[in-house]
C-alpha positions as a Markdown table, in Angstrom:
| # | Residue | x | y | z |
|---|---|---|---|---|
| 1 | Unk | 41.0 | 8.5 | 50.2 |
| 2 | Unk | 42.6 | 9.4 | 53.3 |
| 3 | Unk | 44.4 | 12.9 | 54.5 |
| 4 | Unk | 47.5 | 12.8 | 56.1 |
| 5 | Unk | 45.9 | 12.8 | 59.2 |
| 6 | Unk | 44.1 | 9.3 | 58.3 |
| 7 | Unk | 40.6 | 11.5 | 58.1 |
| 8 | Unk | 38.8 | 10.3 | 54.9 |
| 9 | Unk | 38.9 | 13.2 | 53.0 |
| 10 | Unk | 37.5 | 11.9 | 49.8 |
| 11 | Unk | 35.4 | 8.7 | 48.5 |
| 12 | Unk | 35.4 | 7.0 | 44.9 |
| 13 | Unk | 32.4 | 4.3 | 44.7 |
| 14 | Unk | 31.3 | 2.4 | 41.5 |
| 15 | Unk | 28.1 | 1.5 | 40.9 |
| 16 | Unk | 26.3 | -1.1 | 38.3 |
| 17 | Unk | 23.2 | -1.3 | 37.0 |
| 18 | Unk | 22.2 | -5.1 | 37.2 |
| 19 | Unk | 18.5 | -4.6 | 36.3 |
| 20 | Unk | 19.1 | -6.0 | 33.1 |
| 21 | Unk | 20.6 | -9.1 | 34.4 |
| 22 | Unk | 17.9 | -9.4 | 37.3 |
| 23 | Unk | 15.3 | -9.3 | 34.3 |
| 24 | Unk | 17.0 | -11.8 | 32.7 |
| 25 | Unk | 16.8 | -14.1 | 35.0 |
| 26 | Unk | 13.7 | -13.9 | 35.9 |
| 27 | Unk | 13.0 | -14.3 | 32.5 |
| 28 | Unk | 15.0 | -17.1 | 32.6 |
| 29 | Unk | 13.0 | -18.9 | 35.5 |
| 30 | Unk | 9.9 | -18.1 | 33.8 |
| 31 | Unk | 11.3 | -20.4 | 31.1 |
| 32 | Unk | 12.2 | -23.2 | 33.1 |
| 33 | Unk | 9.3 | -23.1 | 35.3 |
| 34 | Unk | 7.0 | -23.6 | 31.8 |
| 35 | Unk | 9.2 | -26.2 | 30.3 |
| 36 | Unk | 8.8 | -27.8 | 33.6 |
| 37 | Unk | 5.3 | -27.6 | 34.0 |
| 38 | Unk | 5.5 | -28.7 | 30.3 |
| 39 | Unk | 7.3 | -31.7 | 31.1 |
| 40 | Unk | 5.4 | -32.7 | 33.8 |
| 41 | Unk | 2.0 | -32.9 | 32.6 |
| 42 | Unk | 2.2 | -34.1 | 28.8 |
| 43 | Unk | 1.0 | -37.5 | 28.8 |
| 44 | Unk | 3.6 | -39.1 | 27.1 |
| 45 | Unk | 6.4 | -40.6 | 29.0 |
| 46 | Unk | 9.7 | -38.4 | 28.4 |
| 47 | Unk | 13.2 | -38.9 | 29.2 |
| 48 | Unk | 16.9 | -37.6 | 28.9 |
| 49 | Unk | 19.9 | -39.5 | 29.1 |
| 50 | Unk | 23.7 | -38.1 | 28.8 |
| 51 | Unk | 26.5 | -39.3 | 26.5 |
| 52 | Unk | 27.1 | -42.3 | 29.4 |
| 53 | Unk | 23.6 | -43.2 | 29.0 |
| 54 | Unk | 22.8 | -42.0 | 32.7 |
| 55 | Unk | 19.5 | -40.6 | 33.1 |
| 56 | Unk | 19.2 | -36.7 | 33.5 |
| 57 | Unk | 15.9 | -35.8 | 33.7 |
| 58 | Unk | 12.3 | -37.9 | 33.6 |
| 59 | Unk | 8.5 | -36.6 | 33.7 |
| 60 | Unk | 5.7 | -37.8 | 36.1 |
| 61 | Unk | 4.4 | -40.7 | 33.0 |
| 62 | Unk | 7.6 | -42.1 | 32.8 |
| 63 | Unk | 8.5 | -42.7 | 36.4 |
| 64 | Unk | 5.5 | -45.2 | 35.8 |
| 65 | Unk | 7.3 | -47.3 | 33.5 |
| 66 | Unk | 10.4 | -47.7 | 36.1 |
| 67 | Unk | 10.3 | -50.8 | 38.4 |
| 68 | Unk | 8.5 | -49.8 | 41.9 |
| 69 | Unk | 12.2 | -50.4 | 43.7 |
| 70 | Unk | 13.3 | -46.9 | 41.3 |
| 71 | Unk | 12.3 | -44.0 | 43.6 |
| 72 | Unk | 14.9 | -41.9 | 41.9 |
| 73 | Unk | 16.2 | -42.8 | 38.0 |
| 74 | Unk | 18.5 | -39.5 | 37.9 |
| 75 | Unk | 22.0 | -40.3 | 37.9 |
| 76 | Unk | 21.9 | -43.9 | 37.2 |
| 77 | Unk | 21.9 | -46.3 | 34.1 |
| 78 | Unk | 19.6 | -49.0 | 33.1 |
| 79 | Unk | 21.6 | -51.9 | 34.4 |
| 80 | Unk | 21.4 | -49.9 | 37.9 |
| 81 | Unk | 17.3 | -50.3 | 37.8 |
| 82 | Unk | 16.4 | -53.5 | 35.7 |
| 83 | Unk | 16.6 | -56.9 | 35.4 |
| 84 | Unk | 20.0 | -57.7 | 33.4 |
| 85 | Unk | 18.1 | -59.1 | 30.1 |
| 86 | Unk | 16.5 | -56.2 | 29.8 |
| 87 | Unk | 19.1 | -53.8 | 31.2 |
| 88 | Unk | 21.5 | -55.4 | 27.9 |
| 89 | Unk | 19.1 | -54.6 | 25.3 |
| 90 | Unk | 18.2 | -50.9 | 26.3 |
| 91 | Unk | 21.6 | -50.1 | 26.6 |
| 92 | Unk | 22.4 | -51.6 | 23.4 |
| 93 | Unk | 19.4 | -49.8 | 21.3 |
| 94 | Unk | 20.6 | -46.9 | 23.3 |
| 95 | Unk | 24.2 | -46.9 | 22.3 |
| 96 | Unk | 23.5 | -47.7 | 18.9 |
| 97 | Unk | 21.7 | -44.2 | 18.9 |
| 98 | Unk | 24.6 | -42.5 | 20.3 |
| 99 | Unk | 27.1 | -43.6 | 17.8 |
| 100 | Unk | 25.2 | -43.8 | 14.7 |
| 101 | Unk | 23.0 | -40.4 | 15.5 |
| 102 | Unk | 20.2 | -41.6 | 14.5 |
| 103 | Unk | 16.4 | -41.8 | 15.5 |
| 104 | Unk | 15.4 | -45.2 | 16.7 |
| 105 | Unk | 11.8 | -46.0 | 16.8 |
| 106 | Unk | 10.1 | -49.4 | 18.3 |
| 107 | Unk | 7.0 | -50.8 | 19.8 |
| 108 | Unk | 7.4 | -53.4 | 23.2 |
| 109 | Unk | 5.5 | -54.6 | 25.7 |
| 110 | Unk | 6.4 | -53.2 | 29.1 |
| 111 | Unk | 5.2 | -54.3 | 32.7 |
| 112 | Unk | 3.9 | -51.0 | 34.5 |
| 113 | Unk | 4.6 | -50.2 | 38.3 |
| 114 | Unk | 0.6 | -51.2 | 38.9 |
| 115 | Unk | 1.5 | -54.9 | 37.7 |
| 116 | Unk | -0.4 | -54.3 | 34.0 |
| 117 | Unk | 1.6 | -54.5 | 30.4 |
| 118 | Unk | 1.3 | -52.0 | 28.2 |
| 119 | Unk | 2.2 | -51.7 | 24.5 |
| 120 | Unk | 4.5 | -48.9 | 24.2 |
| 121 | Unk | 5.7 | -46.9 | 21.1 |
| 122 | Unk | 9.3 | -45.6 | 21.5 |
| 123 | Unk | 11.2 | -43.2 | 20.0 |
| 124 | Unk | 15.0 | -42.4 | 21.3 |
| 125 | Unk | 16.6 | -39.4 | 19.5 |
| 126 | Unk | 20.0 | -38.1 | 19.7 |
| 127 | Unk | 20.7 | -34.7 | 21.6 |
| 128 | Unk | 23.6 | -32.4 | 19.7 |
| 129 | Unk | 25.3 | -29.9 | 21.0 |
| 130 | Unk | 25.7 | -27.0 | 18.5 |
| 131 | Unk | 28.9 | -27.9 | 17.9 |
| 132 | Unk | 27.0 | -30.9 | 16.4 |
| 133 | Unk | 28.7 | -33.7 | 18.9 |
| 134 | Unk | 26.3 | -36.3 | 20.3 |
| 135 | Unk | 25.2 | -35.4 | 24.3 |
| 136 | Unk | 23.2 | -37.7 | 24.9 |
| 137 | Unk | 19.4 | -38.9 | 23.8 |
| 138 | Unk | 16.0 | -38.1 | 24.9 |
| 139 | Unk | 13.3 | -41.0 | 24.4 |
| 140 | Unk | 9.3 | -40.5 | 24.4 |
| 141 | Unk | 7.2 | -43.4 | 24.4 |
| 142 | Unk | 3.4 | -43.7 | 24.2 |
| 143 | Unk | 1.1 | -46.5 | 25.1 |
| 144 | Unk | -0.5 | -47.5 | 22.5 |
| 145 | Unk | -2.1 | -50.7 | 24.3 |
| 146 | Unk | -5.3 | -50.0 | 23.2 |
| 147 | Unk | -4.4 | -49.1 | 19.1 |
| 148 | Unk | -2.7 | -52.5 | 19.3 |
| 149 | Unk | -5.9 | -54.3 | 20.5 |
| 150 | Unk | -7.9 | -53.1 | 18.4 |
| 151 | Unk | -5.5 | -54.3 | 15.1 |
| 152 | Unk | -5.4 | -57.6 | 17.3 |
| 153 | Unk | -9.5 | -57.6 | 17.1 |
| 154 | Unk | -9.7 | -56.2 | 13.3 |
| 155 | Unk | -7.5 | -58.7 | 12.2 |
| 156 | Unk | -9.4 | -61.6 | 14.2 |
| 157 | Unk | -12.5 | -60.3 | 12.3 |
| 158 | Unk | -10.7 | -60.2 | 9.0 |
| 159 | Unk | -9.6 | -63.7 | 10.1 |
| 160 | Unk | -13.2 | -65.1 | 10.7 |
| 161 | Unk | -14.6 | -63.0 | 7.6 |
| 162 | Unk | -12.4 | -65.2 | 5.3 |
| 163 | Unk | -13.2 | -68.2 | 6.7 |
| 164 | Unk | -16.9 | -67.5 | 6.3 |
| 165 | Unk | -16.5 | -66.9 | 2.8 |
| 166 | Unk | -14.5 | -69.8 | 2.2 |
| 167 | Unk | -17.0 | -71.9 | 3.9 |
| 168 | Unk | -19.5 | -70.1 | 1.5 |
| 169 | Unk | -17.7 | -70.7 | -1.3 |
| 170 | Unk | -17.5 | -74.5 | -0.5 |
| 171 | Unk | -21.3 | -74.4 | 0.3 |
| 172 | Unk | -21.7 | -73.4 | -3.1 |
| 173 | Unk | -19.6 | -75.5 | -4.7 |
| 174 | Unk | -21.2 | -78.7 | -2.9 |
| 175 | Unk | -24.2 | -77.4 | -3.6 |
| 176 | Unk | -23.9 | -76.6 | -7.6 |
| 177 | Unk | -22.4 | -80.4 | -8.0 |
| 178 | Unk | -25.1 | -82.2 | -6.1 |
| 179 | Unk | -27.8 | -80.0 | -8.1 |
| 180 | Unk | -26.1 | -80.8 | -11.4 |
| 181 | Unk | -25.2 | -84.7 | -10.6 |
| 182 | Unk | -29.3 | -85.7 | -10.8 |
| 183 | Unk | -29.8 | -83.5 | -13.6 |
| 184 | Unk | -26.9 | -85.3 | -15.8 |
């Protein structure tokens, strides 16, 4: 406040304590920084789309299922990164998750970055807000190339298994006739 001479004669100041909120946030970095690291290093391949079926976030093991030309998936849809045939049918399976808010789960082969193909197991699931309205989805697949070679294998062995014992069977049917045919 100043006199009448303009001298400041008195002073009002207000002061806040914001520790609280500095905790907080530091708390709240903490929390990203693990979900992060989370994110980063789990081996499955994760990602999160929005309601418009742009992608929002990916981890490291999925940006190995994108096509080598993708440096950056964030922001763009499917059509923006693949091939239209396939571009069509993840947006379809995706949008059928959006509007029916429900859990979709499939198995496909899918050509790596390196040039291999891998069998992957997919799950997309919708994302709610707590209001409960549909957000968007996050998908996690899992390669499951080797689990699908080794059914391939088992049932090749079951396969050649019944065909041995059908040829066995026959064996012994030719064989019982041709013992019984002198002895009649």
């Amino acid at each position: 406040v100043r006199g009448p001479d303009g001298s400041i004669s008195e002073m009002v100041g207000i002061a806040f304590d914001v520790s609280e909120l500095k905790q907080m946030e530091q708390e709240r970095q903490q929390l990203l920084k693990r979900q992060q690291a989370l994110l980063e290093n789990v081996p499955a391949c994760i990602f999160l789309k929005d309601a418009d079926m742009r992608y929002v976030a990916v981890n490291r093991a999925y940006m190995e299922l994108l096509p080598a030309s993708v440096a950056d998936p964030i922001g763009k849809r499917d059509r923006d990164m693949y091939p239209a045939r396939f571009a069509a049918d993840f947006e379809a399976e995706d949008r059928r998750v959006l509007e029916e808010g429900r859990e979709l789960h499939k198995e496909e082969p899918i050509r790596l970055r390196d040039g291999r193909t891998a069998h992957m197991s997919v799950t997309l699931t919708p994302v709610r807000a707590d209001s409960g309205e549909i957000i968007g989805m996050v998908g996690i697949a899992f390669d499951v190339t080797d689990r699908k070679r080794a059914e391939e294998e088992l049932e090749e062995a079951k396969k050649q298994a019944e065909s041995a014992t059908e040829a066995r069977a026959m064996f012994l049917a030719n064989m019982s006739h041709e013992i019984r045919t002198p002895m009649n």
